[in-house]
ROVEXKOL-925545 format. One record per residue (C-alpha): x, y, z; residue in three letters. Coordinates in steps of 0.02 Angstrom, whole numbers, plus 50000, padded with zeros to 5 digits. Each point is the difference from the previous one (the first is absolute). Layout:
% residues N
XYZAla;...
***
This chain:
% residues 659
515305021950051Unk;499295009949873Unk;497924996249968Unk;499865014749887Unk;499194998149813Unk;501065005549847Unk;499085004149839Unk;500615010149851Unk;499075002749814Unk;500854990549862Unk;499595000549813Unk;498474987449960Unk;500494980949971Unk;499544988649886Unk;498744987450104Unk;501104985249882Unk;501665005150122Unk;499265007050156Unk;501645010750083Unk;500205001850182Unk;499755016250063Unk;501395012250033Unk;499925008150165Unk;500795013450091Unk;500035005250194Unk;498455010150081Unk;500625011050148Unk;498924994050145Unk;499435017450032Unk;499465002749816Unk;498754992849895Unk;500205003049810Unk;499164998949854Unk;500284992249833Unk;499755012349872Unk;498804991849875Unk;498675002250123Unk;498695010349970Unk;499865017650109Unk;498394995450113Unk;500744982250040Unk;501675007150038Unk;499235011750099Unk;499064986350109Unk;501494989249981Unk;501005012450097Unk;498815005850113Unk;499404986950092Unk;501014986950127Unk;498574995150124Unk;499074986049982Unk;500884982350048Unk;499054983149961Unk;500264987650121Unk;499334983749904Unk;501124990149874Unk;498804996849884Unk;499245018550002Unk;501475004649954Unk;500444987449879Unk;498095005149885Unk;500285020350033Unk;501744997149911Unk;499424986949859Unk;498515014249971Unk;501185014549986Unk;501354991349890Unk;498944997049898Unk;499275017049990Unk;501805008349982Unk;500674985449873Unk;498525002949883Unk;499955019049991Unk;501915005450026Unk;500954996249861Unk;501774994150042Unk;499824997550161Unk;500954987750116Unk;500495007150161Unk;499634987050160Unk;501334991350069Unk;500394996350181Unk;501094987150120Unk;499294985950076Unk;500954994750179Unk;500634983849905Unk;500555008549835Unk;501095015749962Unk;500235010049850Unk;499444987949856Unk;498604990950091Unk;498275006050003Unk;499355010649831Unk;498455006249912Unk;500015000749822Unk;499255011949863Unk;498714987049923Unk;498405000950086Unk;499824981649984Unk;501774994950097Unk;499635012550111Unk;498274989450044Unk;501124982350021Unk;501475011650090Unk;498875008150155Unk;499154979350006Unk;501514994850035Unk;500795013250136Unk;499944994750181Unk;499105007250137Unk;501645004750072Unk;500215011349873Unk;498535009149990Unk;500125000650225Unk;501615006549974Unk;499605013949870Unk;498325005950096Unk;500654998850163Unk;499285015650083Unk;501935004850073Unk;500964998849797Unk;499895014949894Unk;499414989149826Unk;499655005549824Unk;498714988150001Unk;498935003750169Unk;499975017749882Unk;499304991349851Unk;498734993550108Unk;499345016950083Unk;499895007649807Unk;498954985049935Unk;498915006050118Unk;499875017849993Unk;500184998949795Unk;498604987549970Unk;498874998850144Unk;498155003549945Unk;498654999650115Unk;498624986449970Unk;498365005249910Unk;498984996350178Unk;500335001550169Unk;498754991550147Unk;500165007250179Unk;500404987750116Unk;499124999850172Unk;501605002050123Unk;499794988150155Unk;500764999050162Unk;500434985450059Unk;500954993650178Unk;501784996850020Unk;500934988249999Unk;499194996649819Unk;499834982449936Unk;501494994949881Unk;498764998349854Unk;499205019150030Unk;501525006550022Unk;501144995849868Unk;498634997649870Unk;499125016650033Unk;502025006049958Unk;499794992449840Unk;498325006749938Unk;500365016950058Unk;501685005550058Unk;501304987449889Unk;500355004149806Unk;500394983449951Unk;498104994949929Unk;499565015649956Unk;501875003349891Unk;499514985149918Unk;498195003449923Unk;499985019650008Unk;499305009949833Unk;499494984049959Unk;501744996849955Unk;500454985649848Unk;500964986950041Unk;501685003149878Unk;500864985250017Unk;498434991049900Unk;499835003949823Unk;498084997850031Unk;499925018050066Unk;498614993850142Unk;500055008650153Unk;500644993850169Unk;498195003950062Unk;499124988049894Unk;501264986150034Unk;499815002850188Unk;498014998049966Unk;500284984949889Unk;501084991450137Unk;498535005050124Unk;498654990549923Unk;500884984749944Unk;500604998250169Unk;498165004850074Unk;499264985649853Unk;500544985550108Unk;498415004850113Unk;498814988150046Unk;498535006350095Unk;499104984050035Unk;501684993550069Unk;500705015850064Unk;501624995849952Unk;501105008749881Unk;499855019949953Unk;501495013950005Unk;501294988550089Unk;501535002449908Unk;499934982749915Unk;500065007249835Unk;501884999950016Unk;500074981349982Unk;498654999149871Unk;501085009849865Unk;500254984949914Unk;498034996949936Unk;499345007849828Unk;498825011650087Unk;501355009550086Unk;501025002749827Unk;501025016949981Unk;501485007650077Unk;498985012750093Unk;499704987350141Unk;501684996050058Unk;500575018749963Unk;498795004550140Unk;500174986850118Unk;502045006850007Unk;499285016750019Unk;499154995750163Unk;501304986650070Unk;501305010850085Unk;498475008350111Unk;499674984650099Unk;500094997550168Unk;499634987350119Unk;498225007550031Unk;499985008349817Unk;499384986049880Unk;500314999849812Unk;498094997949988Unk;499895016650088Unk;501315006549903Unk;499004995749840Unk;498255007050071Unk;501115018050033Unk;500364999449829Unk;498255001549953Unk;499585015750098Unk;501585008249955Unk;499634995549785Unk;498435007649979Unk;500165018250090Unk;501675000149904Unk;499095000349849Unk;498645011850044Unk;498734986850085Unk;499424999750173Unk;500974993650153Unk;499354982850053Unk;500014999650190Unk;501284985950067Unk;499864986850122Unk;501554988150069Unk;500464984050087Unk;499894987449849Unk;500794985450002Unk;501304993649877Unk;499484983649937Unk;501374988449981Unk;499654988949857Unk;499125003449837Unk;497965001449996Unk;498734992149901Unk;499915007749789Unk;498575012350011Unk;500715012649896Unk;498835005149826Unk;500554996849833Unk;499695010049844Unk;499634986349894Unk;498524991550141Unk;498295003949984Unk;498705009150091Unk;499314986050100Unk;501844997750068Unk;500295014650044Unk;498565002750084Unk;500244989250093Unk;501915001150061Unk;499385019350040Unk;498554991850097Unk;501474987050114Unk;500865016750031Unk;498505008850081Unk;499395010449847Unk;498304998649906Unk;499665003849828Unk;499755017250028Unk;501695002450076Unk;500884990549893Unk;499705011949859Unk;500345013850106Unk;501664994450065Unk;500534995849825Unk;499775016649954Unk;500975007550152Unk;501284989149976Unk;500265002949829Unk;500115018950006Unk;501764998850009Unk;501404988149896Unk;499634988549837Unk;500654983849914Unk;501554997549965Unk;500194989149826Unk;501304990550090Unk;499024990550125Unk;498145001149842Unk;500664998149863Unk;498324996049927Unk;499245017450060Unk;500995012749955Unk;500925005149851Unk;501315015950074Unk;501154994650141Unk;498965007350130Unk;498125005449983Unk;499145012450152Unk;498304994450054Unk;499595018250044Unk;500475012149862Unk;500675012850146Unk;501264993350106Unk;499345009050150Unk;498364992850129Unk;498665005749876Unk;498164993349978Unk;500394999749812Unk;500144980750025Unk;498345001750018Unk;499335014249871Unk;500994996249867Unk;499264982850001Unk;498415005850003Unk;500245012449853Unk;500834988249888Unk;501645006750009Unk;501114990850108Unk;501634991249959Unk;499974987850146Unk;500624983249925Unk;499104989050097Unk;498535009849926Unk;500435000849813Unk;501354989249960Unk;499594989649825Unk;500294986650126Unk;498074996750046Unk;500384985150116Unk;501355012150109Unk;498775014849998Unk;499634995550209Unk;499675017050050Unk;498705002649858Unk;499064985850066Unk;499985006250156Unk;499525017049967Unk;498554995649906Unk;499534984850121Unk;498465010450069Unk;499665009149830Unk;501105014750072Unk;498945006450125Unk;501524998550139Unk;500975006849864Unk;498895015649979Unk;499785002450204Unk;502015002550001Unk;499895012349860Unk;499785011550143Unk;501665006450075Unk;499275002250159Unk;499294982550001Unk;501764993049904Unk;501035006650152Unk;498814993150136Unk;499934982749911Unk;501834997349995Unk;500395005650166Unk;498594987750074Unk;500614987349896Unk;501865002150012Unk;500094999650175Unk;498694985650009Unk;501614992449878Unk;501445002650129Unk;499184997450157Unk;499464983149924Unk;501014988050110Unk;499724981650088Unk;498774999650107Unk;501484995750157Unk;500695018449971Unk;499435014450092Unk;500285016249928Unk;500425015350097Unk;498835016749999Unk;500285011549838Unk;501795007050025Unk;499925019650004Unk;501255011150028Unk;500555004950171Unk;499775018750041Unk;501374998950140Unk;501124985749967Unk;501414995950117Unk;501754989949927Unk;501074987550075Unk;500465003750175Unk;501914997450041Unk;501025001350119Unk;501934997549987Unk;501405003950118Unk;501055016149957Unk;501634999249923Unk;500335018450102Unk;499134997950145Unk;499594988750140Unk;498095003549946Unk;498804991149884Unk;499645009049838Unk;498144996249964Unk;499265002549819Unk;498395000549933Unk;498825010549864Unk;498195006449997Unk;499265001949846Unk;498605012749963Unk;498585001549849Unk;499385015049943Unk;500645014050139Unk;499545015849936Unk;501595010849956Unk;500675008250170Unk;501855004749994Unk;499855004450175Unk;499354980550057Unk;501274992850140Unk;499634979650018Unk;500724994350142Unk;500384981850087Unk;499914995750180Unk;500354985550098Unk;499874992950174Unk;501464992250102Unk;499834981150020Unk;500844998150169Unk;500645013750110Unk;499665018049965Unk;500995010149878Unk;498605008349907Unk;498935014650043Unk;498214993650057Unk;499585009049845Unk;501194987549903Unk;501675001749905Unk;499905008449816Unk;500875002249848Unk;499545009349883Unk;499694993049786Unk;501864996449941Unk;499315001449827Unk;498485001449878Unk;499774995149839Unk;498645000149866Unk;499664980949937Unk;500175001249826Unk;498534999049907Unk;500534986749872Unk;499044986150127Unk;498324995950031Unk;499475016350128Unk;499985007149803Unk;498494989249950Unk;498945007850154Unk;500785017249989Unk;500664997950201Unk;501665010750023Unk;501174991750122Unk;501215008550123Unk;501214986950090Unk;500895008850167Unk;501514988750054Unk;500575002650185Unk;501734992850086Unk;499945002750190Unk;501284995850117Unk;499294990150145Unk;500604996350184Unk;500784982449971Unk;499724997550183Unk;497975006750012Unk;499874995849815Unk;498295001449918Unk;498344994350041Unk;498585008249873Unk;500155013649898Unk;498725013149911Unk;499905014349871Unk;499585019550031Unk;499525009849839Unk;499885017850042Unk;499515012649854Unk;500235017350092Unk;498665006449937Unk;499015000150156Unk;499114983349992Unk;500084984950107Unk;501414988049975Unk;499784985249943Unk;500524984650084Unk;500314985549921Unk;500274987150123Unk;499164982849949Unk;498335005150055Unk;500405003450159Unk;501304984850042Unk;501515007649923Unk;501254989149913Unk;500684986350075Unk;501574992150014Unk;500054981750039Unk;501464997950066Unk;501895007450007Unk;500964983850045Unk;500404993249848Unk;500205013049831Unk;500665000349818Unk;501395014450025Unk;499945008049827Unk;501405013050085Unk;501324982249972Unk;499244991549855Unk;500535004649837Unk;500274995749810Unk;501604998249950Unk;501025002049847Unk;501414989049958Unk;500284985849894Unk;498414997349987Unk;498345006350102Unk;499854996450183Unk;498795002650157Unk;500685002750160Unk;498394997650102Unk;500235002850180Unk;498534999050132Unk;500245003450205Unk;499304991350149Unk;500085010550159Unk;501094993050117Unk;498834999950168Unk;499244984449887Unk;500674982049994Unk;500994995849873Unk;498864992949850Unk;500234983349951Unk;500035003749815Unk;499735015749915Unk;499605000649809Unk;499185008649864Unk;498754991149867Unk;500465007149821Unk;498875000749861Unk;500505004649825Unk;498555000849855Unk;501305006149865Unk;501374989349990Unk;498784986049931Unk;499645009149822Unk;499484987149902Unk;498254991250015Unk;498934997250133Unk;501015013450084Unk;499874992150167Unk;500995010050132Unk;501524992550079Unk;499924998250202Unk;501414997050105Unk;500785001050176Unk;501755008150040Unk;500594997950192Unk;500705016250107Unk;501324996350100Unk;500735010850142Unk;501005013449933Unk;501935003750084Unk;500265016049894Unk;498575008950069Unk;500335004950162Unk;498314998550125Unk;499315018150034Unk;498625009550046Unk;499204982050080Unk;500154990749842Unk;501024986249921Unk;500314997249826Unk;499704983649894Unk;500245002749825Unk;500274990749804Unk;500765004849851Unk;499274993149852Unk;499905001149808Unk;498355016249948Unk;499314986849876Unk;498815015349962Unk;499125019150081Unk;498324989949995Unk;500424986650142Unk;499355003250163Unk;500214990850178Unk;499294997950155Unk;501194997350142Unk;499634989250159Unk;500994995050172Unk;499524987950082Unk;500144992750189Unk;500314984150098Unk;498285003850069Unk;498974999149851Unk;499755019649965Unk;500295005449824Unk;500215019049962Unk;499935005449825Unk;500205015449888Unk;499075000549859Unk;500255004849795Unk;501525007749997Unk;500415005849819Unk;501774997849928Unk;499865018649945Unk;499635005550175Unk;502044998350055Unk;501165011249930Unk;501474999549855Unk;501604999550073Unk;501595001849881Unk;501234990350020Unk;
***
């Protein structure tokens, strides 16, 4: 099967009788370039093949973004076009009017987009991808140094995936960076100020007295009331959906948003606290309207936690990004959309150009006296807040108090972890899997590192102790780094101005001593002390070796349509389990609202084909990939009562297989 893209240029079309492109074949060893590109993007175009992006919907907003980039500024050009498994030549196509081409990507499947940016398939488009990058990426106006932490392992499931998010992942950060427009919206208003919108009229259901309500992810079924008008709400709850996890609320999802919106746009990072709680029914209204007056919204500031004081303040911070749409205030604004802030970037000019006279906030000025909300605010205390904040200084401190005052706001049931920092030695999911060569156990993990000065001579090194029996040295197996690689900077470790090394190691292990524990070595050879990162003295731990995920069997398949073999092994000095399973859980195949993640069990059953070895048998499924973004856990149990599990395995951790 051939998952290779086609393109070709053809002559421009009229957008009255859109034409399919024409497409010819792209040797898998060369990538070429249509020649109505310009010289410097042909020259990134060509030149770069390495970055891969593992999330669906990632990939789904870098494309949309750099269609419409391309469509708008090439003239005549119409040159995607690739297979889906279900469709040959004729089926899937993108067409040359920016507009279709917005309704085409909508409507592609995830096992499209899998298939094209599988890590293992040569594809035009993974290209594309890598030159959006290097061709636009700008680095935010501010950066804020993050503290690095270090924390002990095994890591909760919140810390560790959502300290991935914040720092390591691109997804957010793709989203929001440069402060980047939302094109799809004729408004023009950025993704950051929709994200902070969302925030706060999620946050407004709040009641201190009660301590109910607050950033709970309720606003998703409160779309339906007037104060939660405009398109920007559900575009950003779809943003966040395909991130959740069973641990990961949307609530959570929609506080990240917040600290990844501002430093986008040149304001301060807003430190981050999770563990909310996804409410599961709408909240109370609480949300202000333009057209209230000051006495109510006082007060509806006041049932949130905020006094008059703050209220004006986080006005102000909130507004320094977005505007009104004349869609959803009709009666405010005469153009389609109108900015609150006259510089689409975090700027105090909310503030001074409302103090000078010269602002063009709406909700200031608009002829529209009884709309004018933010004017009456403003001026609630005859300015003096107003005048504090013309201070930049002051602005910045205010809105970082008060923002994360906003997101952390949550019922008083839900405990919040610590501030999530970043990790300056991070260690990644610990398998083990039984070799398709050997009669060994191939064991993988990484260790990530912040900020290690540039040593070409470094040598990182893992070690690990025998579980039973002696194989090892008393000094402990090794292996040496398998591989290194810079995180790109297109992610959150951008924001603090942390560089990120990741070292990957594959080991082979005695399948008969196994593995116990295991630490790190970093040696610079420059005559100082290595450094041993080992847990902080306990090493690394490994639970347990009887019952494993074998990534070395499980694979995605290509054939009619998309498949998972998953395949996990229980060593054979156990009784047999009485059922083994894995618990699935899929936050992208529901994409419409309130984007509430599927959950389901699939049964293993033994497995003939596999033949037992190295101490292990095999129980395995096959089953449709419904999408990259589903994870599983996978438990056995036993007639007497014990339950062994493996925990958040990611679809995109098994490997493609063709077919």
């Amino acid at each position: 099967m051939d998952h290779r893209i086609f393109y070709s240029c053809v002559k421009p079309c009229e957008p009255s009788a859109l034409q399919p492109l024409k497409f010819r074949r792209c040797k898998s060893s060369q990538v070429e370039t249509p020649m109505s590109l310009g010289r410097d993007f042909k020259a990134a175009f060509n030149g770069l093949m390495s970055m891969h992006f593992y999330h669906v919907r990632t990939q789904q907003t870098v494309v949309r973004r750099l269609l419409s980039i391309l469509l708008t500024q090439v003239n005549g050009l119409s040159f995607f076009y690739w297979n889906s498994p279900s469709s040959g030549p004729g089926g899937r196509r993108i067409y040359r009017d920016a507009e279709h081409t917005v309704l085409q990507l909508k409507a592609y499947s995830v096992y499209s987009l899998t298939l094209i940016l599988n890590p293992n398939s040569l594809s035009m488009l993974a290209t594309l991808v890598t030159t959006w990058f290097a061709f636009l990426w700008l680095t935010p106006g501010s950066t804020q140094a993050a503290t690095p932490t270090e924390l002990h392992w095994p890591y909760s499931q919140i810390i560790n995936y959502e300290e991935e998010l914040l720092y390591e992942d691109d997804i957010l950060g793709t989203d929001v960076f440069n402060c980047f427009r939302r094109f799809e919206d004729p408004s023009n208003s950025t993704v950051s100020a929709q994200w902070v919108r969302l925030a706060y009229h999620d946050m407004a259901t709040h009641d201190i007295q009660a301590g109910t309500g607050g950033l709970d992810g309720s606003i998703r079924f409160e779309l339906d009331r007037g104060e939660n008008v405009g398109v920007g709400m559900a575009e950003s709850l779809a943003d966040f959906h395909t991130l959740q996890t069973s641990f990961t609320s949307m609530a959570d999802l929609i506080a990240m948003g917040v600290v990844f919106a501002y430093p986008a746009c040149g304001g301060p990072f807003i430190p981050y606290r999770g563990g909310r709680v996804d409410a599961i029914v709408a909240g109370p209204s609480g949300v202000p309207e333009p057209q209230q007056d000051l006495e109510t919204f006082t007060e509806k500031f006041k049932n949130q936690g905020f006094n008059a004081t703050e209220m004006i303040a986080l006005v102000a911070c909130g507004h320094v990004l977005g505007g009104v749409r004349k869609d959803d205030f009709e009666t405010i604004v005469v153009k389609d959309f109108e900015f609150f802030n006259q510089i689409q970037t975090y700027d105090n000019a909310i503030v001074t150009d409302y103090l000078d006279g010269t602002t063009e906030n709406p909700l200031v000025v608009s002829k529209n006296q009884t709309m004018t909300s933010d004017l009456r605010i403003f001026s609630s205390d005859n300015n003096a807040t107003m005048t504090s904040l013309a201070s930049r200084k002051v602005f910045d401190e205010t809105c970082t108090n008060l923002l994360e005052r906003m997101i952390h706001t949550v019922p008083k049931n839900v405990t919040l972890t610590e501030v999530i920092e970043p990790m300056q030695y991070k260690v990644g999911p610990v398998r083990l899997s039984v070799s398709n060569e050997t009669d060994d156990l191939v064991f993988t993990t990484w260790l990530r590192i912040l900020d290690a000065p540039e040593n070409l001579d470094r040598t990182i090194t893992l070690f690990w102790n025998d579980r039973r029996g002696s194989f090892c040295p008393s000094s402990g197996c090794s292996e040496p780094v398998s591989t290194s690689q810079t995180l790109a900077r297109t992610n959150g470790f951008i924001l603090h101005g942390i560089d990120a090394v990741r070292h990957t190691f594959q080991a082979t292990v005695n399948s008969t001593t196994s593995i116990s524990k295991f630490w790190f070595e970093i040696d610079e050879h420059d005559g100082s002390e290595k450094v041993v990162v080992d847990n902080s003295g306990s090493g690394y731990e490994i639970e347990q070796d009887d019952f494993l995920v074998d990534l070395a069997h499980s694979f995605i398949t290509f054939d009619d349509e998309f498949f998972t073999l998953t395949s996990v092994t229980v060593r054979d000095s156990q009784p047999s389990p009485s059922k083994v399973y894995i618990q699935t859980f899929d936050p992208i195949t529901p994409d419409e609202l309130p984007f509430i993640p599927e959950v389901g069990i699939v049964e293993l059953l033994l497995d003939s084909n596999i033949a037992p070895k190295s101490g292990y048998v095999f129980y395995s499924t096959s089953q449709p990939l419904r999408s990259d973004m589903t994870y599983f856990d996978a438990h056995a149990e036993f007639n007497d009562g014990q339950t062994i599990s493996q925990q958040f395995i990611r679809i995109r951790e098994l490997s493609f297989l063709d077919s």
